[in-house]
Every structure is written in C-alpha cells, then in structure tokens.
C-alpha positions in Angstrom: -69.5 228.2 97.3 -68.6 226.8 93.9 -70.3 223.0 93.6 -67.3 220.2 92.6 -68.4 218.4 89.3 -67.9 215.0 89.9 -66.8 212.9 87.1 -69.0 209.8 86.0 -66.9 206.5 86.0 -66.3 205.8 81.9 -64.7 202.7 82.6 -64.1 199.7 84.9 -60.8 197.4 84.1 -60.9 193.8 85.7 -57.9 191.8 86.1 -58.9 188.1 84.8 -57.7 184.6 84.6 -58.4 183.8 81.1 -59.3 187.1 78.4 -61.3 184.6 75.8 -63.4 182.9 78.8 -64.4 186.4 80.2 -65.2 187.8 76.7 -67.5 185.0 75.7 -68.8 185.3 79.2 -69.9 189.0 79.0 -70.9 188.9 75.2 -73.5 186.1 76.0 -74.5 188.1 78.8 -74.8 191.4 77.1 -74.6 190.8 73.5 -71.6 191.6 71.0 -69.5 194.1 71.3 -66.7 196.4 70.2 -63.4 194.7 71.2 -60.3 196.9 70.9 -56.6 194.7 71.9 -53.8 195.5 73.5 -50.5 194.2 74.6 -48.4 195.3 77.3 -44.6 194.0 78.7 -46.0 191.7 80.7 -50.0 191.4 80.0 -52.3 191.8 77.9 -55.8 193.7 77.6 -59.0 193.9 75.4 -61.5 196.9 75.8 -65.1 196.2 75.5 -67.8 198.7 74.3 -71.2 198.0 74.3 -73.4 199.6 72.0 -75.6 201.0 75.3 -71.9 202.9 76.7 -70.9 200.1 79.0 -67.3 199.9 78.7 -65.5 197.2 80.4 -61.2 196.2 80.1 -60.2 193.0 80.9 -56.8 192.0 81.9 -54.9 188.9 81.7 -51.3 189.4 83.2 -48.6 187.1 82.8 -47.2 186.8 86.2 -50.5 185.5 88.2 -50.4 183.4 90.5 -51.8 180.1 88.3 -55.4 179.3 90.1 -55.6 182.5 91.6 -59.0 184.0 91.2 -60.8 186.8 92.3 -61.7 187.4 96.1 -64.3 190.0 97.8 -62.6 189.8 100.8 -59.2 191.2 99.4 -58.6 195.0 99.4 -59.9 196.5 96.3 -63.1 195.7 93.9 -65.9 194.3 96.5 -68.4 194.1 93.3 -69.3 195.3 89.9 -73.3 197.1 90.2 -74.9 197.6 87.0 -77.7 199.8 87.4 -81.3 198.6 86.4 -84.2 200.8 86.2 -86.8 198.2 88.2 -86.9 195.1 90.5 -88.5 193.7 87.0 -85.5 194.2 85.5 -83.4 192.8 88.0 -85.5 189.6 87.9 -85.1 189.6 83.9 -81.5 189.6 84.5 -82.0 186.6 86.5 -83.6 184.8 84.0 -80.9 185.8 82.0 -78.5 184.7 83.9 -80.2 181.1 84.4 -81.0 180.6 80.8 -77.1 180.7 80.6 -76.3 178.4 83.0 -74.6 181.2 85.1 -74.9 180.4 88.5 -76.1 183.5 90.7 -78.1 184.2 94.6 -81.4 184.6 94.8 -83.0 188.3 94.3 -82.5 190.1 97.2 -84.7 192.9 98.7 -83.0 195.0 100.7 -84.6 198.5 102.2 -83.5 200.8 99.6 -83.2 198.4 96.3 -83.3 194.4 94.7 -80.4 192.9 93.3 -79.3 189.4 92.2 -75.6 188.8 92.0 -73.9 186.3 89.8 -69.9 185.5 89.0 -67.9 185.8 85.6 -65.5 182.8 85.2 -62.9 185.0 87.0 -65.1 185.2 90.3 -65.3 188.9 90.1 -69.1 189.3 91.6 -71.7 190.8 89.1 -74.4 192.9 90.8 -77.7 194.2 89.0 -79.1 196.5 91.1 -82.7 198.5 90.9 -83.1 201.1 93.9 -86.6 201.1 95.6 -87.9 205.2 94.5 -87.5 206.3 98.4 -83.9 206.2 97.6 -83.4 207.6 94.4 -81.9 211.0 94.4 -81.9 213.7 91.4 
C-alpha cells in the first residue's frame, strides 16, 4: 500500500481585534519580521515571515463584533503550539515572556512534554511546547 504524504502546515491565519497591537506583540516576542499587506472588501490582512519559517496572517475584519475577543471554548482554534526543542527552552520562553510583561501560566509538566502558555492582545492562547523523548516519534 502506497504511504499518503501529509503536507506540513506553512501557515496559520488568526483573526484579531487590532492588526498594529498583534504585530508589535509578536515582533517583540520573536523579533522583526517580513510584513506583506493586504486589503480585502471588508478586512484587512498582513503576513508575517520570520526569518526562522514561522509564518503567521493576521486579520482584522471590519464587521466584528466591537469587544469581541478570542475564546478557547468556541469551535475552531483551541491554541497556537510552537514547538521547542527542550523544557529549557520552554522556560526561556518564559522568561521571555515575563521580561515583556506578557502575562502567561506557570510551566506545566505533563507526561509526554512542558509547556507555558501565554495570550496575544487578541486572547488567542500561545503555547511553547517541548515533548519529553518517550514521545517523540521519527
């Protein structure tokens, strides 16, 4: 039986409240990058591409709801998990995170990985993630 290739994810689009809050949000929190604008109907979008291949969109549309911001418990996104290679770099993050004045949980060990989580000005939760070796798979 043939194996099915399964595409990596290139991109993740996230619907915003405010496009210049959420920029200056993720470019203190992962450096400058490569913004690329666009303008729909009814909305508006800039693409970010960070120099390591994170790509991120952002959306602001006109016709939200005003004070509407993002919930977990709504169908659809849950989380954003950025991958880290160690629970030391998951606590770096941390400390990233704090030295901004972000506000995030505590790191978390769970039985297959540690994670902190933090919020963009949106709400939209921000996980990094480092799985414990038992779990990794090749």
């Amino acid at each position: 039986m043939e194996q099915t290739v399964i595409p990596r994810i290139h991109h993740v689009t996230l619907t915003v409240v405010n496009i210049e809050e959420s920029l200056r949000w993720y470019q203190e929190l992962f450096g400058p990058a490569n913004l690329v604008n666009r303008d729909g109907a009814s909305w508006k979008r800039t693409r970010a591409d960070w120099p390591s291949g994170l790509i991120l969109g952002f959306t602001e549309h006109n016709d939200a709801a005003v004070g509407d911001h993002f919930s977990h418990s709504r169908v659809g996104l849950d989380h954003l998990g950025l991958g880290c290679a160690s629970e030391a770099e998951v606590r770096q993050w941390k400390s990233k995170l704090e030295a901004l004045g972000s506000s995030h949980g505590p790191v978390e060990e769970v039985a297959y990985g540690w994670a902190v989580t933090a919020r963009d000005p949106s709400g939209i939760a921000i996980e990094f993630f480092a799985p414990k070796s038992t779990y990794l798979t090749s």
